[in-house]
C-alpha positions as CSV (number, residue, x, y, z in Angstrom):
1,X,119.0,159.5,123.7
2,X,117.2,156.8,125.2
3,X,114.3,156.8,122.7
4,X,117.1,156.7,119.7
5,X,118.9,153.7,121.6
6,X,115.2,152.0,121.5
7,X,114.9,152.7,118.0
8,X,117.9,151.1,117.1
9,X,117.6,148.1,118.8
10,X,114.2,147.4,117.2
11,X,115.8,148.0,113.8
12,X,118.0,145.4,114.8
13,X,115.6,143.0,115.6
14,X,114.2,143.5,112.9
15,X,117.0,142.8,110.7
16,X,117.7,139.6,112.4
17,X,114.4,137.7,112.2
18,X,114.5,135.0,110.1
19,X,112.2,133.6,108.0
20,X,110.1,130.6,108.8
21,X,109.8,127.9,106.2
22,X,106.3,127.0,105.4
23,X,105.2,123.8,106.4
24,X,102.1,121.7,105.0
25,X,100.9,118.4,106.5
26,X,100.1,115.7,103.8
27,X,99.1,112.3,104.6
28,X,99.7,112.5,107.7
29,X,103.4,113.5,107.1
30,X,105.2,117.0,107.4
31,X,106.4,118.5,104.4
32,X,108.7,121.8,103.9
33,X,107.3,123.7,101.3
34,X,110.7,125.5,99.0
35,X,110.8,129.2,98.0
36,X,114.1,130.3,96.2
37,X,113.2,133.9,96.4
38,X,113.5,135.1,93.2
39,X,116.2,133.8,92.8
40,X,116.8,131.0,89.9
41,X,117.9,127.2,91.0
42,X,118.1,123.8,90.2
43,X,116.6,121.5,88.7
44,X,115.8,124.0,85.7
45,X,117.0,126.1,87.0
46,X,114.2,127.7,88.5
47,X,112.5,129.8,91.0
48,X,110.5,128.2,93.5
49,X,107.4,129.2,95.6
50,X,105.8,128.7,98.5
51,X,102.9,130.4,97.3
52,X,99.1,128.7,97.5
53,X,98.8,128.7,94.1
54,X,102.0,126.2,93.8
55,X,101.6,124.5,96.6
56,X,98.5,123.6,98.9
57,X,96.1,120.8,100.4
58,X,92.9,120.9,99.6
59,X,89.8,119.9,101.5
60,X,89.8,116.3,100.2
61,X,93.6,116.1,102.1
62,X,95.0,116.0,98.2
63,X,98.1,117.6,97.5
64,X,97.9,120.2,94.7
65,X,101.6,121.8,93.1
66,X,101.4,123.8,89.9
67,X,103.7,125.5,87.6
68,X,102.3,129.0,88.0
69,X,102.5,132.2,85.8
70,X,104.4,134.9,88.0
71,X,105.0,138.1,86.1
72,X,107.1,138.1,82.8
73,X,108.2,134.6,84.2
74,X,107.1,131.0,85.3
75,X,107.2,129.8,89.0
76,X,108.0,125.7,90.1
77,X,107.2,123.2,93.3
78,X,108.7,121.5,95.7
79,X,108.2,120.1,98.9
80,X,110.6,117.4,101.4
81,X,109.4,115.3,103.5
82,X,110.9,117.1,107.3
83,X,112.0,113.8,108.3
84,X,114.0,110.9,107.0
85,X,112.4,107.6,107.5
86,X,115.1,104.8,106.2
87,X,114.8,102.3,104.2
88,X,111.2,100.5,103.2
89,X,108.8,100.8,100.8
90,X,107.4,104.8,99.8
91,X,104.4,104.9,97.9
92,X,102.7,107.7,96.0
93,X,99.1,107.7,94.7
94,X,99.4,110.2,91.8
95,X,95.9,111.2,90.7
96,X,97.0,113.1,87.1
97,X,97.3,111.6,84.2
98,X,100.3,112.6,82.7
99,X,99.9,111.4,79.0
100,X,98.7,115.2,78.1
101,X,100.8,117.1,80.4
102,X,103.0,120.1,79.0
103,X,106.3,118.7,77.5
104,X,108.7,121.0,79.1
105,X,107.3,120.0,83.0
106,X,109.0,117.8,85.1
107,X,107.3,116.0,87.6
108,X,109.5,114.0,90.2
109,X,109.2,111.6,93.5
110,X,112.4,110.6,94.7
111,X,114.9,110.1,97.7
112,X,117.5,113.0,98.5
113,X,120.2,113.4,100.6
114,X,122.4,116.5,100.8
115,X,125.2,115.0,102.3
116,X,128.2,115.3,100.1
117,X,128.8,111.8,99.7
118,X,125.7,111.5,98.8
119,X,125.7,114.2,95.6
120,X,123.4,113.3,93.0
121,X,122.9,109.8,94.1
122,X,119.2,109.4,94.1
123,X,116.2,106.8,93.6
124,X,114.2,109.0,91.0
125,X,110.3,108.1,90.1
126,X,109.9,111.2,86.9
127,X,107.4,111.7,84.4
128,X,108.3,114.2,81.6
129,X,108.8,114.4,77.9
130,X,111.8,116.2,78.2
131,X,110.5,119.0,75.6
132,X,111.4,115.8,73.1
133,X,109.2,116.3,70.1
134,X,107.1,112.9,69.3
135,X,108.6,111.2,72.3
136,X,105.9,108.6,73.6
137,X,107.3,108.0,76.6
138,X,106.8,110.1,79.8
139,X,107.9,108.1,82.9
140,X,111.0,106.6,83.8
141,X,112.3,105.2,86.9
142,X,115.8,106.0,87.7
143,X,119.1,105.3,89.5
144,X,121.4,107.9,89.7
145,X,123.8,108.9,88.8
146,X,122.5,107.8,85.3
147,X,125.0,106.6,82.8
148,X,126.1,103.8,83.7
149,X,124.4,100.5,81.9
150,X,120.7,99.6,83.0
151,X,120.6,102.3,85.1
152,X,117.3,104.1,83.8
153,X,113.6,102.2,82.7
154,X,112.1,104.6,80.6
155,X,108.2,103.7,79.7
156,X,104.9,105.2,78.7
157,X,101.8,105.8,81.1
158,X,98.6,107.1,80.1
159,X,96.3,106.7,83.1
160,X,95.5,108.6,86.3
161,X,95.2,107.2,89.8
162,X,98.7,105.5,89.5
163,X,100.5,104.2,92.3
164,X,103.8,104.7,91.8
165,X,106.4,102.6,94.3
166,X,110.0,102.7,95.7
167,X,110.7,100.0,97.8
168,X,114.4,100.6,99.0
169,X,116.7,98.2,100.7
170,X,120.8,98.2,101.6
171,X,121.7,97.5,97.5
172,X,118.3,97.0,96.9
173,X,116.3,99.5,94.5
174,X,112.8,98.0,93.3
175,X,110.6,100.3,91.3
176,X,106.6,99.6,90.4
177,X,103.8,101.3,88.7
178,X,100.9,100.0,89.4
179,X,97.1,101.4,88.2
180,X,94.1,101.7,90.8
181,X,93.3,98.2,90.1
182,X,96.1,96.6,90.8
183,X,97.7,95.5,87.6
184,X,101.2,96.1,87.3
185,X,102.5,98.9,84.2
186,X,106.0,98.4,84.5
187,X,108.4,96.9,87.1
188,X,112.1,97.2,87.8
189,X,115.0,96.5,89.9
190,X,118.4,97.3,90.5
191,X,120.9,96.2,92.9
192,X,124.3,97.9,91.4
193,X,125.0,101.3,92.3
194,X,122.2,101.9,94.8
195,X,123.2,104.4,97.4
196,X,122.6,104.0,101.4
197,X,119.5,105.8,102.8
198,X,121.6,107.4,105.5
199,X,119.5,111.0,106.2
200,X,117.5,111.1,102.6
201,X,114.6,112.5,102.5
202,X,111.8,111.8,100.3
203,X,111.0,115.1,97.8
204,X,108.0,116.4,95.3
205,X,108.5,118.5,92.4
206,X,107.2,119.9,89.5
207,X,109.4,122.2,87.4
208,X,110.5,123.6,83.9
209,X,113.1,121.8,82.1
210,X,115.9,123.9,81.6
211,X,113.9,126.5,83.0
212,X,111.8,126.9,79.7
213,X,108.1,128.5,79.7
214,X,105.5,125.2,79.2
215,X,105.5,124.8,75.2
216,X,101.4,125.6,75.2
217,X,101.8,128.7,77.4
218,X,99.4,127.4,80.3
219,X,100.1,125.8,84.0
220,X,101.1,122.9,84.6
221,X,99.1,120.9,88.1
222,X,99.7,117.2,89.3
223,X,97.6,116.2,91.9
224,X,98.2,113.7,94.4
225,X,95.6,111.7,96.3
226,X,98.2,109.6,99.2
227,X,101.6,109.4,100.6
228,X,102.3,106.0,102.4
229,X,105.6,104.7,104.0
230,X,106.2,101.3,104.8
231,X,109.5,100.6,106.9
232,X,111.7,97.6,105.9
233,X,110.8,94.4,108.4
234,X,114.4,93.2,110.4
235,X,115.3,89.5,109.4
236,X,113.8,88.5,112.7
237,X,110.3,90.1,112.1
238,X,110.4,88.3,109.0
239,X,110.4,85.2,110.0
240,X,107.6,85.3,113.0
């Protein structure tokens, strides 16, 4: 009786463990790598692992997601940021060229916030073709929800080792690509419609539009050298 009682128990320990989500440190950061199971979700949708070969830090400290071939089907990344840090400036050194890259993948930097006041208000950086045939431009910067007048810059890049730049203030969005030696690709601001940081998060993805295999039937990897966060100065540190 006693060794059935023990057996059941453990069964039900067993039952109750929950998962742990993997965690990967970038940049000196902590990041919370996504895994939808197999189970399909957005953006896409898609399924999303947590797997090495989607998601993993090399031994240069680069960060390394992939669109990775999983069976009959197609796997996506994503990782957030564990932490919000407010408004200020987020930077992401983006070492792949994305002039050649598959036109069904999606490559985003952006702020979100689940909070449902917050739904699908967001500060996107995204480079894609959008599986649009001949379209010459891959990289837009974004405010969402999109719509509205001027509230999308869409333009071309065709260099690695881009910087690409959010600076975020209270109704302040300012947008920047800028190549490794400094010159400026394309600028933009916005100060309509610009949601409040509140407890967004800053996320990395790189999936399938509408959940679509990649048009030339190989992965997809974007490689990224540094993540840097800069928080916004008060007025009075401003004017020491």
């Amino acid at each position: 009786m006693l060794r059935r009682l023990a057996c059941l128990l453990a069964g039900l320990a067993c039952t109750c463990t929950v998962a742990t989500a993997r965690e990967i440190t970038f940049s000196d950061q902590q990041w919370v790598v996504r895994s939808s199971g197999d189970q399909l979700s957005g953006p896409g949708p898609n399924i999303f692992s947590d797997g090495l070969d989607a998601v993993h830090v090399d031994a240069q400290g680069r960060l390394r997601m992939a669109i990775v071939k999983a069976g009959q089907g197609w796997h996506s990344a994503e990782v957030t940021l564990s932490r919000p840090l407010g408004y200020g400036t987020y930077e992401l050194e983006v070492e792949t060229n994305p002039f050649g890259m598959d036109r069904q993948a999606v490559f985003g930097f952006f702020t979100y916030s689940s909070a449902p006041e917050q739904a699908h208000r967001e500060l996107d950086v995204e480079l894609s073709y959008w599986a649009r045939p001949g379209e010459p431009n891959n990289a837009q910067f974004v405010v969402q929800p999109s719509g509205a007048p001027d509230t999308l810059r869409r333009f071309e890049v065709n260099q690695g080792h881009v910087t690409y730049r959010i600076h975020w203030e209270r109704g302040l969005a300012e947008f920047s690509a800028m190549a490794a030696d400094g010159t400026v690709l394309q600028h933009w601001s916005r100060t309509a419609g610009v949601p409040e940081a509140g407890d967004a998060r800053i996320q990395l993805n790189l999936w399938l539009f509408r959940g679509k295999p990649p048009q030339n039937g190989q992965p997809v990897e974007f490689v990224m050298r540094a993540f840097r966060f800069t928080p916004r100065r008060s007025p009075s540190e401003s004017q020491r």
